[in-house]
C-alpha positions as CSV (number, residue, x, y, z in Angstrom):
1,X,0.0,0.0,0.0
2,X,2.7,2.5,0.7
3,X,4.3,1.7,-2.6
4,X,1.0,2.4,-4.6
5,X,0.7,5.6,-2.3
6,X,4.4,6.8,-3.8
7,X,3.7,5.8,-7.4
8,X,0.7,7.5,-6.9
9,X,1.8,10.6,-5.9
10,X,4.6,10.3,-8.1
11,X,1.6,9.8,-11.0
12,X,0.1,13.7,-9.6
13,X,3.5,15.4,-9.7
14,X,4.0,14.1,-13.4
15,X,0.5,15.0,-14.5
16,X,1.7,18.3,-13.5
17,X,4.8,17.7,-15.5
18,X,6.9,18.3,-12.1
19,X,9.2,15.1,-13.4
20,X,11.9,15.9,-10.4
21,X,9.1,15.4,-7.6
22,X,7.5,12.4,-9.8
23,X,11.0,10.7,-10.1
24,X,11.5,11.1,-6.5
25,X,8.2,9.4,-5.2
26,X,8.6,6.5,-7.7
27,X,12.1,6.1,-6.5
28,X,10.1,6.0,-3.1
29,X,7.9,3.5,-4.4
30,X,10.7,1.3,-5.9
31,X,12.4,1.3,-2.9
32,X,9.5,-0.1,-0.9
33,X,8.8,-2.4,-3.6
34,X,11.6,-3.3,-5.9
35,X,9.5,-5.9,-8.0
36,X,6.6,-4.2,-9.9
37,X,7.6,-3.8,-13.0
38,X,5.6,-0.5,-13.1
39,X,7.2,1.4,-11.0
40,X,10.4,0.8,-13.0
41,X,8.1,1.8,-15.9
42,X,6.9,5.1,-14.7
43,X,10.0,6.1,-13.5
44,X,11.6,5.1,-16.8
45,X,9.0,7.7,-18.7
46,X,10.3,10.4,-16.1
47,X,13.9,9.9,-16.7
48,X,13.2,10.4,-20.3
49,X,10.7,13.4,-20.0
50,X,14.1,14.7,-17.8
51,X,16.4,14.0,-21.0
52,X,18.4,11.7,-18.9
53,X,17.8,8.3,-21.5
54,X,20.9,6.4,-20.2
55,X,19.3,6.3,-16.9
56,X,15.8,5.4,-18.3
57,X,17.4,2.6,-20.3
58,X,17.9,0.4,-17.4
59,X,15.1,1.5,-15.6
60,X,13.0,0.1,-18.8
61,X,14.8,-3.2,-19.0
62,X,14.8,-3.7,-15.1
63,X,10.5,-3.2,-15.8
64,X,10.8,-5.9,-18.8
65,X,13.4,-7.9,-16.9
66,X,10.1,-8.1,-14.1
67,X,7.2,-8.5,-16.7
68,X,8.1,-9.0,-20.4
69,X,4.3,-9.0,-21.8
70,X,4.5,-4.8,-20.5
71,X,3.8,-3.2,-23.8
72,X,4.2,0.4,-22.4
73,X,7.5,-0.4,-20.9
74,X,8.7,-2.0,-24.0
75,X,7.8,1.3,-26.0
76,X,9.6,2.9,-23.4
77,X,12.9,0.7,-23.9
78,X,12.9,1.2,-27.4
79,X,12.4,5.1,-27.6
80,X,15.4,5.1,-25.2
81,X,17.6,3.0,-27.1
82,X,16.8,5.0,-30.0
83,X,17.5,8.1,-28.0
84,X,21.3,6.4,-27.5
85,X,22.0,5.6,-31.0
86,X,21.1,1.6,-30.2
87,X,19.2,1.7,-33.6
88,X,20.0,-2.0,-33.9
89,X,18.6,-3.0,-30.3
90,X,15.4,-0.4,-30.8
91,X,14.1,-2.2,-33.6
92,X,14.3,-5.7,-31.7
93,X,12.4,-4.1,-28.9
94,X,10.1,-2.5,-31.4
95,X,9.4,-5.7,-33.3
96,X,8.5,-7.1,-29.7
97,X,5.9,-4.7,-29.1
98,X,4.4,-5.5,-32.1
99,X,4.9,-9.0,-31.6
100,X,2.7,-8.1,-27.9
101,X,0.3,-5.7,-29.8
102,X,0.2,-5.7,-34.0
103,X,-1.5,-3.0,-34.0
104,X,0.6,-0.7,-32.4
105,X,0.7,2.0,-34.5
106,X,3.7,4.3,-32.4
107,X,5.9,1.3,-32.6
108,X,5.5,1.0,-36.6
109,X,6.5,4.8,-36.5
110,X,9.1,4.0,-34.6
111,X,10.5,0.9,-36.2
112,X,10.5,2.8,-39.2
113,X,12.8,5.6,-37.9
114,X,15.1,3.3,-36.2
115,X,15.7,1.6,-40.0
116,X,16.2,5.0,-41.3
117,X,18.7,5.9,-38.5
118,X,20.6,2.5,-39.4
119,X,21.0,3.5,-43.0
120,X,22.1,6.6,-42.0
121,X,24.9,5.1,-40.4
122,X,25.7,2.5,-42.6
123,X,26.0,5.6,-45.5
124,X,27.9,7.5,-43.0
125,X,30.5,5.0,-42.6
126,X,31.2,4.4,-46.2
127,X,31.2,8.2,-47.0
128,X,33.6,9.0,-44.2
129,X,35.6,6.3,-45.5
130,X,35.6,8.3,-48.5
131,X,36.3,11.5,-46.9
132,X,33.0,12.9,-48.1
133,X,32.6,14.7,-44.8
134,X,29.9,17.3,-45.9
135,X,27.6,14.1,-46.3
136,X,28.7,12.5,-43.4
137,X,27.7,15.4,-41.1
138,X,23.9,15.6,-43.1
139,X,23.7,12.5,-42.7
140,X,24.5,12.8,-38.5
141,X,22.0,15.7,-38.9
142,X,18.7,13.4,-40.1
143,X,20.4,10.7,-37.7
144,X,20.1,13.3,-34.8
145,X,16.7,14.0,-35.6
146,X,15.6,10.8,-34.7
147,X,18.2,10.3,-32.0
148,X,19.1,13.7,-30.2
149,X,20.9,12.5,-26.8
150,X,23.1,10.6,-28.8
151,X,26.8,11.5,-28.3
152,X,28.6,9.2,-30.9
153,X,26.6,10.8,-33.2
154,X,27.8,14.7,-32.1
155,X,31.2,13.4,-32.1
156,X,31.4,12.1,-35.7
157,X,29.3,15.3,-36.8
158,X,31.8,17.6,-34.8
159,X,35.0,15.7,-36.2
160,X,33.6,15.5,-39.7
161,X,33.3,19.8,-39.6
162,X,36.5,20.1,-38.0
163,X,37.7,18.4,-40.7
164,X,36.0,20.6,-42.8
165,X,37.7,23.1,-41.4
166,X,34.2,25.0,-39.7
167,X,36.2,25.4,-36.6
168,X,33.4,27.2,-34.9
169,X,30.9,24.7,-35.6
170,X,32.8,22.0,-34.5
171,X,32.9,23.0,-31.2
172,X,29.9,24.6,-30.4
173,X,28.3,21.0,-32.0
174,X,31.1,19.2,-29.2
């Protein structure tokens, strides 16, 4: 019961889109009860309404780790491994949500942009083996749209202008 009374204050501070208090009382409510896979869940969709993805990664696969049929949680997973540049392990968990609920029309979206963020990479590779660095940096530009929190991405982008010589660019983009 206290548990459920954390998550559900936690659930009125993030209504209010207060995501510091909400992550604190689910944190409360994880601590009293470490294995509802929920909690993890909620606090998971905090962490990534605070831009912290890394953190709401494992806090997604602790939920799924605790009930692997939680279609919410899996969405949740995915979007952060997509937010980290783990286009690769976003589609798997994006094919498992639609494996849990066909029709789930979000996770086609988002298994489509996790493809797209793959080829991006895969042309981004081969062109800065080429040296073609102006269309490696559009193509960390599309790849960031989809995937903002991801550093490798910023790195290549900032190395590819430095090499271009856009000095300024480069580091305001590191």
């Amino acid at each position: 019961r206290e548990a459920e009374s954390f998550k559900e204050q936690g659930n009125a501070y993030y209504a209010k889109k207060d995501y510091n208090e909400a992550y604190n009382y689910y944190t409360k409510a994880i601590d009293t009860c470490p294995n509802n896979a929920s909690y993890y869940g909620n606090r998971a969709a905090t962490l990534m309404m605070l831009g912290r993805f890394r953190e709401a990664l494992g806090d997604a696969q602790q939920s799924v780790r605790l009930d692997d049929t939680f279609v919410r949680v899996r969405g949740k997973l995915s979007t952060s491994y997509s937010h980290l540049r783990n286009a690769m392990a976003a589609s798997r968990c994006f094919q498992r949500v639609l494996e849990l609920d066909h029709k789930n029309t979000q996770a086609q979206q988002e298994l489509k942009n996790a493809s797209t963020v793959l080829e991006y990479e895969k042309i981004a590779e081969v062109d800065f083996e080429k040296r073609d660095f102006r269309k490696v940096v559009f193509c960390m530009d599309r790849a960031l749209e989809f995937a903002p929190a991801c550093h490798r991405f910023k790195i290549l982008k900032a190395e590819c202008l430095a090499l271009l010589g856009r000095y300024p660019e480069a580091q305001s983009v590191a």
